[in-house]
C-alpha positions in Angstrom: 2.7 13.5 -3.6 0.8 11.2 -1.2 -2.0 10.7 0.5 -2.7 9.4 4.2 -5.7 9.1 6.8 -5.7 8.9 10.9 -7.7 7.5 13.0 -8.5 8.3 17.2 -11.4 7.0 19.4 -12.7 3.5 20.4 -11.0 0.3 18.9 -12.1 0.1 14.9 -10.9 -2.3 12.1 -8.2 -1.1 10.4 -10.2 -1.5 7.4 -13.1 0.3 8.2 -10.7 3.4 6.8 -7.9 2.1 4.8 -9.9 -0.5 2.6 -13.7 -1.4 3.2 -15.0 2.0 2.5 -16.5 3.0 -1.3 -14.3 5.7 -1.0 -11.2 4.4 1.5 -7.4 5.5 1.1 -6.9 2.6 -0.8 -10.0 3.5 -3.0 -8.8 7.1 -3.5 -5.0 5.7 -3.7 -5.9 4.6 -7.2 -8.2 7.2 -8.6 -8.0 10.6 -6.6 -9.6 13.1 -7.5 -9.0 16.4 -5.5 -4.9 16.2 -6.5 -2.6 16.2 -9.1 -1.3 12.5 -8.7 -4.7 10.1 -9.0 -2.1 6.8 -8.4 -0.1 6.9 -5.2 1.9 3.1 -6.3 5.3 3.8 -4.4 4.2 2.1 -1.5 2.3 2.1 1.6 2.6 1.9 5.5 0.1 1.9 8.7 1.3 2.3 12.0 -0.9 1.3 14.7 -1.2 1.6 18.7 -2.5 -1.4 20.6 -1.4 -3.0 24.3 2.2 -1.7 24.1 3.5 2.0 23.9 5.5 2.1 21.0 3.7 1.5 17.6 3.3 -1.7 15.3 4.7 -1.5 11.3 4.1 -2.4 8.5 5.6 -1.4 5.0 5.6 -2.5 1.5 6.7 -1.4 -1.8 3.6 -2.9 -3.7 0.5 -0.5 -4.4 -1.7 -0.3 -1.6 -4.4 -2.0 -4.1 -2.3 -5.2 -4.8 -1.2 -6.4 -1.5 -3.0 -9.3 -0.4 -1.2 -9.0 3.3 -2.6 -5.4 3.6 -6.2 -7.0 2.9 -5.8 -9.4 5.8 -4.0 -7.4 7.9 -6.9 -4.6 8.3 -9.4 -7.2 8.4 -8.2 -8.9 11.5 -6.6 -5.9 13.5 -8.3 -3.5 15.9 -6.6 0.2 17.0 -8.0 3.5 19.2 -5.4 5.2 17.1 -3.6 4.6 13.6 -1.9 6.4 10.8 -2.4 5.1 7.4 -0.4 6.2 4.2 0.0 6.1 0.3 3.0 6.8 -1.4 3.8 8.8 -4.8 7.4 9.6 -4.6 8.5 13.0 -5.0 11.6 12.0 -6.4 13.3 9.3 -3.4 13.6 5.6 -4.3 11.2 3.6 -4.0 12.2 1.2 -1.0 10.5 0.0 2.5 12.9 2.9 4.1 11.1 5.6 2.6 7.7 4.2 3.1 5.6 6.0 5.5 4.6 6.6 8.4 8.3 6.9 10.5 8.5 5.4 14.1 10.5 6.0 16.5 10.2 4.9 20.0 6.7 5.9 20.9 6.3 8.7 18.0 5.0 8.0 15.0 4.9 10.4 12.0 3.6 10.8 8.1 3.8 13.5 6.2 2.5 14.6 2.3 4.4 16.8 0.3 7.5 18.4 -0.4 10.2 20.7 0.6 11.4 22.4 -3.0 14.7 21.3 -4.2 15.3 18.6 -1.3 18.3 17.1 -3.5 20.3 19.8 -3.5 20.8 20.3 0.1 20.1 16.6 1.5 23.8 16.3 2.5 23.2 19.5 4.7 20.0 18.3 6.0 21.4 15.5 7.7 24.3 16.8 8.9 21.4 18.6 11.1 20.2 15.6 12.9 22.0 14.9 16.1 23.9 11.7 16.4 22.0 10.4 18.7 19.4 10.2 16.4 20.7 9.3 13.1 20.9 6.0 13.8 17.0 5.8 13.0 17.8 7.6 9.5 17.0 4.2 7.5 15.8 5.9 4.0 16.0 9.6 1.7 13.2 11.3 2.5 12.7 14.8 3.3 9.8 13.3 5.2 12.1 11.3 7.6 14.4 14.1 7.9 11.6 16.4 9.1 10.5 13.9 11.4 13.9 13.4 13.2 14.5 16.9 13.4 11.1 17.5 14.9 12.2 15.4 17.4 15.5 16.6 18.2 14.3 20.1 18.8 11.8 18.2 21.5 8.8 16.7 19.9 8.6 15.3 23.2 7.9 17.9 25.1 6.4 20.7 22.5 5.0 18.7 19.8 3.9 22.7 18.3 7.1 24.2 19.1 9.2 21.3 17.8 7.6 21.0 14.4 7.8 24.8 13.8 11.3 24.9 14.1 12.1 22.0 12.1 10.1 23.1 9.2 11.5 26.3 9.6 15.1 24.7 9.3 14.5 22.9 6.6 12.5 25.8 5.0 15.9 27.8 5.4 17.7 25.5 3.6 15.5 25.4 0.7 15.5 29.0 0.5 19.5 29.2 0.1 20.2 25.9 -1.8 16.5 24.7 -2.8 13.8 26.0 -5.2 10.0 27.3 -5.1 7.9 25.8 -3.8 10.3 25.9 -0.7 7.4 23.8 1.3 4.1 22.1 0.8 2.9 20.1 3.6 0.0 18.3 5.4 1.3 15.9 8.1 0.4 13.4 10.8 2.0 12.4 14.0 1.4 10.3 17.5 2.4 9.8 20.8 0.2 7.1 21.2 -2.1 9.2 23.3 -2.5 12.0 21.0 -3.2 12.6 17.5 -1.7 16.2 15.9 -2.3 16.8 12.1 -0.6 19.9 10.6 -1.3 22.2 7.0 1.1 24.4 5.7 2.4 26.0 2.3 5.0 29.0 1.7 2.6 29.8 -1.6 -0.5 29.8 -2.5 -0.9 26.0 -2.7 -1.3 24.0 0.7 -2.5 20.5 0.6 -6.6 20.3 1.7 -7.1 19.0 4.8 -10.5 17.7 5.6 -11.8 16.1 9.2 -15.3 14.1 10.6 -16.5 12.7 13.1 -19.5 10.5 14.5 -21.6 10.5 17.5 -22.5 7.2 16.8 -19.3 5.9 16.5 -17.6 8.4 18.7 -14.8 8.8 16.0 -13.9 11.4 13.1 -11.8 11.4 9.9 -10.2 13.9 7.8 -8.9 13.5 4.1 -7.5 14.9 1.4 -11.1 14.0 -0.6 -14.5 14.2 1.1 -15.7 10.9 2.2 -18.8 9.8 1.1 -21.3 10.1 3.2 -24.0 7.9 1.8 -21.0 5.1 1.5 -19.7 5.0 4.8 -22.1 6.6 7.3 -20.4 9.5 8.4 -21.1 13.0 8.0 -19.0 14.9 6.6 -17.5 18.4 7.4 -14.7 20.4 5.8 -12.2 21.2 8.1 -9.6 23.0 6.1 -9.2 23.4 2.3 -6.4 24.8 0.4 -7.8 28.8 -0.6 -7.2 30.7 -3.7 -4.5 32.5 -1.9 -2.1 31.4 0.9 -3.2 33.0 4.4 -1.8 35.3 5.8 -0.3 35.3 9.3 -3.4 37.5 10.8 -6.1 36.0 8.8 -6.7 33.1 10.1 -9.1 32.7 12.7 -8.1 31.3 16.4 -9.0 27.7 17.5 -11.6 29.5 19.0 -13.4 31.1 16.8 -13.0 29.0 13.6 -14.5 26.1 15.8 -16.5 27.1 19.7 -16.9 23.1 19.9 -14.4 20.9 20.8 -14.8 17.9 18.8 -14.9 14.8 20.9 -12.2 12.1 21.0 -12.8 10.2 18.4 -12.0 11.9 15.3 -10.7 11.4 11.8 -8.5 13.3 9.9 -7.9 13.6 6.1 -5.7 16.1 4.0 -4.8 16.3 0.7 -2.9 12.9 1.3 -3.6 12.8 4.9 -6.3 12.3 7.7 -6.3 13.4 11.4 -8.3 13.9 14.4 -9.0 16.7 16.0 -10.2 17.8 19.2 -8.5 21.7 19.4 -7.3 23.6 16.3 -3.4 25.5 17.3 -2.0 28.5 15.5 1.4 27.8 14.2 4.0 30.6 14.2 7.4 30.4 13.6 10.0 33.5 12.7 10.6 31.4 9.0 7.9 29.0 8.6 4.2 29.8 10.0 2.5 26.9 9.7 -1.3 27.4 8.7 -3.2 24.7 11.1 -2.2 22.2 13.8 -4.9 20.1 15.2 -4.7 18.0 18.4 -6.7 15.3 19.4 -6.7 13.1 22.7 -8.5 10.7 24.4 
C-alpha cells in the first residue's frame, strides 16, 4: 500500500513536505513505521497548482529516494496547494500510468489502498466508466478507476456525493466478484481551490489519517505517521486513527462536535499513506459504502 501527503495555504517549497523534513514522505517512504509496507519503491508522483487551473505532473517509476529530478524539482518549486505520493503496488505494474496522483482537467486525485480482489472484476469496472471519460484511463489501477468514476457520477458538482457512490460501485463489485477486504481507503483530491481527504474501511482496518496545522505558517499537514514535531516545527495533532474496531454508522461524532474549530486554510493532511488539509470534517453515508471521514479545506 502507499503513502501520500497534501498540502493547502500560502505558497511553500515543495520540499518543505515531500523531502527536507527529518521525517518527510520521502523519509517515511523508505522506513515507515505505522504500516505494513516500510518501502513504498513503485514509484512516485506530485501534482501541484500554481498560475494556471489545471495541475502540473510529474511521475516516475524510480523510488522516491533515488530520483535526483525529484530533489531539484521540490527545491526550486512553490505551491498554495499539492498532492504528493508513494507508491507500493498492490498488485498493478509498475509503470508512469499507474503512478499517482491522477489529473484530469482541473481535478486532481491520490488515493492508498485497495478494493479486495480488484483483478477479478477489472474488466467490469471499466466497462463502468462513461466514454467520454475513458479516454483518460492511461494505466490498471483501482485507484484510477475510482477516480474516473468519482467524476462521472459529478465530482464536479458534489465532490461528497460523487465519491460515495463510486466507492459504493466499486464496493459492489467486490462484493459479487472480489474478496475481503472489499475496501480499504484513505484518499486525496483537488479542484485547485479545495482540498478533500477521505478514510474509509468495510472492516476493522482503515488506513490512519493524521492532520496539523501552524499559526505561524498558516498551514497544516496530515500523515499516515506523526510528524515530528521537534524536526520540523509543527505541532502535531491526531486527526483520525484507524480504531480497534471499524465505526459504526452512528458512532461517529459530527463535524461539529468531533472538532467546534474550524481549522484555518492552511492545513496539512496525512493518512496512513496520505496527507490533507482540513478546514470542516463531513459525514459520509452511502446505501453500500459509508465512508468514515471526509475533510474539506479551502482558501
Amino acid at each position: 500500500m502507499c503513502r501520500w501527503a497534501a498540502y493547502i495555504g500560502e505558497p511553500i517549497f515543495l520540499e518543505d513536505i515531500v523531502s527536507r523534513p527529518g521525517h518527510s514522505l520521502i523519509h517515511q517512504s523508505q522506513c515507515a513505521t505505522e504500516c505494513k509496507s516500510a518501502t513504498n519503491a513503485d514509484g512516485f508522483g506530485i501534482a501541484w497548482y500554481g498560475e494556471r487551473a489545471e495541475p502540473g505532473l510529474f511521475c516516475d517509476i524510480l523510488p522516491a529516494w533515488s530520483d535526483p529530478n525529484l530533489k531539484s524539482l521540490t527545491a526550486q518549486v512553490r505551491s498554495r496547494l499539492f498532492l504528493a505520493h508513494v507508491r507500493a503496488s498492490t498488485g498493478t505494474a509498475t509503470s508512469r500510468n499507474n503512478c499517482h496522483p491522477f489529473a484530469v482537467g482541473r481535478w486532481s486525485f491520490m488515493h492508498n489502498g485497495q478494493i479486495g480482489g480488484y483483478d477479478r472484476f477489472r474488466r467490469d469496472a471499466d466497462m463502468l466508466i462513461p466514454d467520454a471519460l475513458y479516454a483518460h484511463r492511461k494505466g490498471a489501477t483501482d485507484s484510477e478507476a475510482l477516480f474516473l468514476l468519482a467524476l462521472a457520477e459529478g465530482l464536479e458538482g458534489d465532490p461528497k456525493g460523487a465519491l460515495e457512490r463510486a466507492t459504493a460501485r466499486l464496493e459492489g463489485l467486490s462484493r459479487q466478484k472480489g474478496a475481503a477486504p472489499h475496501v480499504r481507503m484513505t484518499a486525496a483530491f483537488s479542484d485547485g481551490a479545495r482540498l478533500y481527504a477521505v478514510r474509509y474501511a468495510t472492516d476493522d482496518h482503515a488506513p490512519t489519517l493524521y492532520h496539523r496545522w501552524s499559526a505561524s505558517r498558516g498551514a497544516g499537514r496530515s500523515s499516515p505517521n506523526r510528524w515530528k514535531a521537534a524536526r520540523t516545527g509543527w505541532p502535531c495533532r491526531r486527526a483520525a486513527s484507524a480504531p480497534s474496531r471499524a465505526p459504526s454508522a452512528g458512532s461517529i461524532p459530527s463535524a461539529r462536535t468531533r472538532s467546534q474549530r474550524r481549522l484555518r486554510a492552511r492545513n496539512v493532511v496525512f493518512s496512513r499513506q496520505m496527507t490533507y488539509p482540513a478546514t470542516e470534517a463531513l459525514r459520509l453515508g452511502v446505501k453500500d459504502a459509508q465512508i468514515s471521514d471526509i475533510r474539506r479545506c479551502e482558501r
